[in-house]
N, C-alpha and C positions, 0 to 999 in steps of 0.2 A: 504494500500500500504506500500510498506517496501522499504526505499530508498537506493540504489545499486550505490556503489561507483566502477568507474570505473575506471582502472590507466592513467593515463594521463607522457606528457612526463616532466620529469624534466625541468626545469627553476632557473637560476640561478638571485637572487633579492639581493638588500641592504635595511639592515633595521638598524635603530640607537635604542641601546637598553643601560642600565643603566647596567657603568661596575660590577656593585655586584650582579644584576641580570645575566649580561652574564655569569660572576663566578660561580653561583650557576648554570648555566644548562650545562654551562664546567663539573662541580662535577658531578651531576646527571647522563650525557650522558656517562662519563668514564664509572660510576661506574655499569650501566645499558647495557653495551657495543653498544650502541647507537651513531651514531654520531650524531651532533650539529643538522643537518638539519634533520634527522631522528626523534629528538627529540621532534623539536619542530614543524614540522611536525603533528605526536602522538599529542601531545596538541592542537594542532589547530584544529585538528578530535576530540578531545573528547569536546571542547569546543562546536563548531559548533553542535553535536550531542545533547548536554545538552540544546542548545536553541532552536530545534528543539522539543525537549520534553518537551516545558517547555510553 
């Protein structure tokens, strides 16, 4: 089976994250033309994917 990600609707959350961390994905999201939520979005899909194959 091949798992099928489906789009669901936006949701707006608060999450508390370590200012130099936040800084670093401010950097990364510019420079990637990403925004913030986009970003880390991306990460969370490759994260969850990685422990799905693991």
């Amino acid at each position: 089976m091949v798992p099928v990600e489906t789009a669901g609707r936006a949701l707006r959350v608060n999450v508390s994250l370590d200012e130099g961390l936040l800084a670093r994905i401010d950097d990364v999201s510019q420079r990637t033309g990403l925004s913030r939520s986009a970003l880390l979005a991306r990460g969370a899909r490759m994260l969850i994917a990685t422990e799905l194959n693991s």
